[in-house]
N, CA, C and O of each residue as an XYZ file, in Angstrom:
376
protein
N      17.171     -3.176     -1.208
C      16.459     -2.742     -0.008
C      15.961     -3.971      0.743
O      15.183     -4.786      0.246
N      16.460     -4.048      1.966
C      15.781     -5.130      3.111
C      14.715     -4.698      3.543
O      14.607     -3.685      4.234
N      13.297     -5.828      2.980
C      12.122     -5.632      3.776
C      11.694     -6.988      4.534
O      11.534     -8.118      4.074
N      11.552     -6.468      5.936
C      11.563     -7.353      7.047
C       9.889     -7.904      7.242
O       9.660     -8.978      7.798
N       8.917     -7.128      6.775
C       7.604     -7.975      6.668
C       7.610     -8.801      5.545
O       8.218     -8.493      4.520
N       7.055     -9.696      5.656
C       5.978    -10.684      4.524
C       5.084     -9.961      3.805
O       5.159    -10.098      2.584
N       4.276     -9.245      4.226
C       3.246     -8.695      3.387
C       3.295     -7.318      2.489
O       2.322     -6.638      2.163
N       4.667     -7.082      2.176
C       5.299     -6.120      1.520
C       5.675     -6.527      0.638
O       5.875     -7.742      0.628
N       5.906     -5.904     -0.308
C       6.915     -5.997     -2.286
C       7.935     -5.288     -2.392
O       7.514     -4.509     -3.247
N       9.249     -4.861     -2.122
C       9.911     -3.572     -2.525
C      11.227     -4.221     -3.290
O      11.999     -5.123     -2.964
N      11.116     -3.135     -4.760
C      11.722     -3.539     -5.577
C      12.728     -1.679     -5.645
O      12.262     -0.543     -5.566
N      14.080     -2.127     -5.804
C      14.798     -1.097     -6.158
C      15.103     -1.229     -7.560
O      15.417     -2.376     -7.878
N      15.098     -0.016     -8.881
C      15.373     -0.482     -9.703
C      16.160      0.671    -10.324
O      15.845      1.857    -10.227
N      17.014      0.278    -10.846
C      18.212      0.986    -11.348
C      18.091      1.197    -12.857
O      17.408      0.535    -13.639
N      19.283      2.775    -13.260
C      19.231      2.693    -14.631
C      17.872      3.287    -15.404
O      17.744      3.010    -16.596
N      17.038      3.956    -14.857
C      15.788      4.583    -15.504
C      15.744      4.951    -14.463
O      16.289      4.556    -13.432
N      14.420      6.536    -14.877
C      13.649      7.342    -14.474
C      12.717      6.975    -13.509
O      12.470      5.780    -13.672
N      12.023      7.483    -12.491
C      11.342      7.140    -12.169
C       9.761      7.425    -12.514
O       8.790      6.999    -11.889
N       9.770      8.292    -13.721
C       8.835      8.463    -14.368
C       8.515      7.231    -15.463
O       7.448      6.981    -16.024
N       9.396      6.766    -15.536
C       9.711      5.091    -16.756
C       9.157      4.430    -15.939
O       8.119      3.960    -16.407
N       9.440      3.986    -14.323
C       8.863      2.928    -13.520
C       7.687      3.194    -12.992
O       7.025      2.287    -12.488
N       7.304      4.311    -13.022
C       5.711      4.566    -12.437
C       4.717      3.809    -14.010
O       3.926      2.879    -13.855
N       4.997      4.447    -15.390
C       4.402      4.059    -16.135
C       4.522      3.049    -16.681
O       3.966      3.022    -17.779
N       5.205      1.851    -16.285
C       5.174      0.629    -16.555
C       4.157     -0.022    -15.353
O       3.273     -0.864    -15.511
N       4.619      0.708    -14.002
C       4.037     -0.124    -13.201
C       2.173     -0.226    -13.020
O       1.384     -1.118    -12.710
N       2.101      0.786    -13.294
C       0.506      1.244    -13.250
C      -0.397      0.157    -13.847
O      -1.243     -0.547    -13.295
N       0.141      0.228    -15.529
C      -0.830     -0.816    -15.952
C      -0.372     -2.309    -15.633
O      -0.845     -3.291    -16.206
N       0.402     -2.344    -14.855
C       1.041     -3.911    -14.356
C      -0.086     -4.512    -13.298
O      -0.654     -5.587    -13.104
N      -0.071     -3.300    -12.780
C      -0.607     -3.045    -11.164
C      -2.639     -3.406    -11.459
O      -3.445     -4.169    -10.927
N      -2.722     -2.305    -12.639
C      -4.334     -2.335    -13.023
C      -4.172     -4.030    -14.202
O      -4.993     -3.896    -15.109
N      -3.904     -4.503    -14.255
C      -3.702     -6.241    -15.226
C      -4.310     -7.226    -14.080
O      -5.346     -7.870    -14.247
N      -3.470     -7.255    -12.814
C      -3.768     -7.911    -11.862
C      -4.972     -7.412    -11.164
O      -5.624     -8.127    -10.403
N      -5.220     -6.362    -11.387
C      -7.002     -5.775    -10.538
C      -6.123     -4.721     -9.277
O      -6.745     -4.474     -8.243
N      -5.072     -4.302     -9.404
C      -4.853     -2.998     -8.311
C      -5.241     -1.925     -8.778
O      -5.320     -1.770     -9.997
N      -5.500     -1.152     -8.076
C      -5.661      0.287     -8.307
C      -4.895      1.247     -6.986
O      -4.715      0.904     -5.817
N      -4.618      2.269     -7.520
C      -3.480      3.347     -7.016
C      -4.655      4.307     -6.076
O      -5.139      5.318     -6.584
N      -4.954      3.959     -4.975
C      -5.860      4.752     -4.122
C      -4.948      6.067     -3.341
O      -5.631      7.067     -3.119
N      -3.520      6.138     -2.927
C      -3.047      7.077     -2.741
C      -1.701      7.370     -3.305
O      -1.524      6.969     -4.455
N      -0.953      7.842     -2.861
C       0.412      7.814     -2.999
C       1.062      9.036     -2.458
O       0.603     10.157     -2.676
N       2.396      8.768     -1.579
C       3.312      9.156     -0.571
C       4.346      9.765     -1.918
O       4.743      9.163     -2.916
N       4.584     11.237     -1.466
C       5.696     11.714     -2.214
C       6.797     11.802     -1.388
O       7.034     13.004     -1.265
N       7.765     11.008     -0.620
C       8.677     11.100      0.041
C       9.494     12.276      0.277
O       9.689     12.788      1.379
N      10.104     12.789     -1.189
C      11.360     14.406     -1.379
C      10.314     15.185     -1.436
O      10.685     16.330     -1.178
N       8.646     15.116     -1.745
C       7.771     16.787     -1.326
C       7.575     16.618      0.225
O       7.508     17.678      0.846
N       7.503     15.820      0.722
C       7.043     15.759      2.051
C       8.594     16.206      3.047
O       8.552     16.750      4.150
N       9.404     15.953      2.580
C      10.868     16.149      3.609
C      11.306     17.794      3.206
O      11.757     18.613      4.007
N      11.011     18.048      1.583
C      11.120     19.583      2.051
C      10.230     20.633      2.834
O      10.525     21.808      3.055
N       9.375     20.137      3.111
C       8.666     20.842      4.452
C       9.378     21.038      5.550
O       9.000     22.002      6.215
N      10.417     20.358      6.026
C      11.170     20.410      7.254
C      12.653     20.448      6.345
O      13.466     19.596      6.704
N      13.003     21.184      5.417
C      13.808     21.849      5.007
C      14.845     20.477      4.570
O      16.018     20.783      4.358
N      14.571     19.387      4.465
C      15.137     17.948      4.156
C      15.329     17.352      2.874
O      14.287     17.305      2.220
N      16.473     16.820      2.238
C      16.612     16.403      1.090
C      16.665     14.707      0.963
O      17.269     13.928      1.701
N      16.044     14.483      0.083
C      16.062     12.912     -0.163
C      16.292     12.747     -1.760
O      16.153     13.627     -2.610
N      16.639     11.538     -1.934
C      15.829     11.313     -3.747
C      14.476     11.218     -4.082
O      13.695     10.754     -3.252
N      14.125     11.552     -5.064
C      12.937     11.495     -5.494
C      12.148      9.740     -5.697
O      12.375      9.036     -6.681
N      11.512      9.452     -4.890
C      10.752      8.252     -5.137
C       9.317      8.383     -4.903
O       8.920      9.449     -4.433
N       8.529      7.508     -5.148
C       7.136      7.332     -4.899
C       6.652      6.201     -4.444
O       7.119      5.160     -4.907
N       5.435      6.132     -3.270
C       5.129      4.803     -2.598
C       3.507      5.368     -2.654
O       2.832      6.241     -2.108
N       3.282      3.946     -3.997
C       1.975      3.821     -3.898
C       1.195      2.913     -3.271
O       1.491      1.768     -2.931
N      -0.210      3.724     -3.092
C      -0.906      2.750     -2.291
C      -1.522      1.863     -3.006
O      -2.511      2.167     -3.674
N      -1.067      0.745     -2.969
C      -2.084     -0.178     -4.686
C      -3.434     -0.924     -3.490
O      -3.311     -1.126     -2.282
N      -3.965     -1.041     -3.877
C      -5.196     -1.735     -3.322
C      -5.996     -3.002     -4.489
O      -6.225     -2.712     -5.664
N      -6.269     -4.133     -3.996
C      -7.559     -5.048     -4.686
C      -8.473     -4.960     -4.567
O      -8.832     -6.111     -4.318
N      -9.462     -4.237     -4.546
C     -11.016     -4.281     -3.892
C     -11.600     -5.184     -4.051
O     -12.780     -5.168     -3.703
N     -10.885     -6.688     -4.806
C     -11.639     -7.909     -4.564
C     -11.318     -8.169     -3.345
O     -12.122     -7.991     -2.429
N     -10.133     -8.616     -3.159
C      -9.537     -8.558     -1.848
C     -10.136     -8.010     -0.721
O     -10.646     -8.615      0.222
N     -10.035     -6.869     -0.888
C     -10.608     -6.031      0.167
C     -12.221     -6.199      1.059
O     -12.585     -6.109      2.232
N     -12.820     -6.466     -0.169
C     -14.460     -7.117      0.113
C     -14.111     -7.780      0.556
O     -14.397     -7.538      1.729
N     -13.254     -9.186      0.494
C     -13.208    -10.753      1.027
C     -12.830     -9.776      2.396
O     -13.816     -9.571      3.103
N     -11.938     -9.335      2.730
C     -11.427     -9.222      4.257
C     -12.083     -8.452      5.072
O     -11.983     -8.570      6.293
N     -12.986     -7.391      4.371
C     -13.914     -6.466      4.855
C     -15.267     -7.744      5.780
O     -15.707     -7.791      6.928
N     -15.476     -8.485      4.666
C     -16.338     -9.503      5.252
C     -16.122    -10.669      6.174
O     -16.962    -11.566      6.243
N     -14.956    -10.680      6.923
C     -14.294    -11.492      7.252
C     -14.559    -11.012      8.610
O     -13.798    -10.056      8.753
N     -15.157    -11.155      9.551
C     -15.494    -11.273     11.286
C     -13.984    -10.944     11.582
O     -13.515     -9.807     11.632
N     -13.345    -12.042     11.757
C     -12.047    -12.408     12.473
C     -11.011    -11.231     11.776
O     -10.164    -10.587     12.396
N     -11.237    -11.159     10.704
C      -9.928    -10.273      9.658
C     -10.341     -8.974     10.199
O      -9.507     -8.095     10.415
N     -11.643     -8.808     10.438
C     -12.255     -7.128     10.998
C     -11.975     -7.185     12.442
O     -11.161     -6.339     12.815
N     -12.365     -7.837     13.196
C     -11.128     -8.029     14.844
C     -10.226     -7.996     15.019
O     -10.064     -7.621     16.181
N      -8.964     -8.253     14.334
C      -7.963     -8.429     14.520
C      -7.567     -6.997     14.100
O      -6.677     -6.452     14.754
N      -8.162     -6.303     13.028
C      -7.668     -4.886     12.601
C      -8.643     -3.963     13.753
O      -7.991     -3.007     14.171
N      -9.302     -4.000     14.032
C      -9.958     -3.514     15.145
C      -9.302     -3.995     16.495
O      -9.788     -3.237     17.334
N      -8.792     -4.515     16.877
C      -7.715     -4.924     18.498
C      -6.486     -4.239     17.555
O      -6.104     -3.398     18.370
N      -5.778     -4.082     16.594
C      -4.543     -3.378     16.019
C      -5.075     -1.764     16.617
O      -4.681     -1.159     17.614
N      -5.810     -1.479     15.886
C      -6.310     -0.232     16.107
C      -6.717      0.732     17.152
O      -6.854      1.942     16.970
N      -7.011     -0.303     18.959
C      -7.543     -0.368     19.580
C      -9.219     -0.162     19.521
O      -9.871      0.219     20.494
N      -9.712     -0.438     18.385
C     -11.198     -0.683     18.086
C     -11.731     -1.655     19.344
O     -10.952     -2.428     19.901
N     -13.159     -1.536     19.740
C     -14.028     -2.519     19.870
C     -14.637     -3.372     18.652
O     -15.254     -2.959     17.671
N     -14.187     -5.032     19.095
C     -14.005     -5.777     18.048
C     -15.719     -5.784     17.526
O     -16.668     -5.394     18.206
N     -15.761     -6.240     16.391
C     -17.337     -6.599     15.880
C     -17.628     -7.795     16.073
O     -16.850     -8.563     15.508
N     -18.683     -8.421     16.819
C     -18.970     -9.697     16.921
C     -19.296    -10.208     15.114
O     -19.739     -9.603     14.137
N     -18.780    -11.685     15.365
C     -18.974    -11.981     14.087
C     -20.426    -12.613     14.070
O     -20.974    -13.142     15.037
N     -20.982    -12.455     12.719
C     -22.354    -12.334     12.103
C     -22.585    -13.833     12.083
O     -21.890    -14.829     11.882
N     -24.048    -13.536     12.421
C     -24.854    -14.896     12.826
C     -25.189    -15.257     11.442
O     -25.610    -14.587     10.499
N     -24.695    -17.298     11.662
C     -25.141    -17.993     10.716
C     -26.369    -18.673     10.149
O     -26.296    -19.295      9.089
């Protein structure tokens, strides 16, 4: 699979279940400090509009160390706020 951002991971993996790669990946994911805050069922979501796919899963892994650092970040909170069309937050007096 071609992924055209930088700030993406996508791994195709062949030869097993995808019940084998969810449970390897989880505690891979929780080792490094992610945690699984949502997750996209691709083939439940397409049979709603009567659509067939393979069965995969796209989780949402999150760092909440991470996340604090960028949450606190003036500039990192502007820039996702002008993405968003937010009014930016002035950054906090030193």
């Amino acid at each position: 699979m071609d992924v055209s951002v930088t700030y993406a991971i996508a791994r195709t993996i062949f030869g097993t279940g995808i019940d084998a790669v969810d449970a390897g990946a989880r505690p891979a994911l929780a080792h490094h400090g992610y945690g699984i805050l949502a997750e996209i069922d691709p083939k439940a979501t397409m049979k709603k509009v009567s659509a067939e796919m393979p069965g995969h899963r796209v989780p949402g892994a999150r760092n909440p160390e991470m996340a604090h650092q960028a949450i606190g970040n003036a500039k990192l909170t502007a820039v996702a706020g002008a993405v968003r069309g937010l009014p930016a937050r002035p950054p906090a007096a030193a």
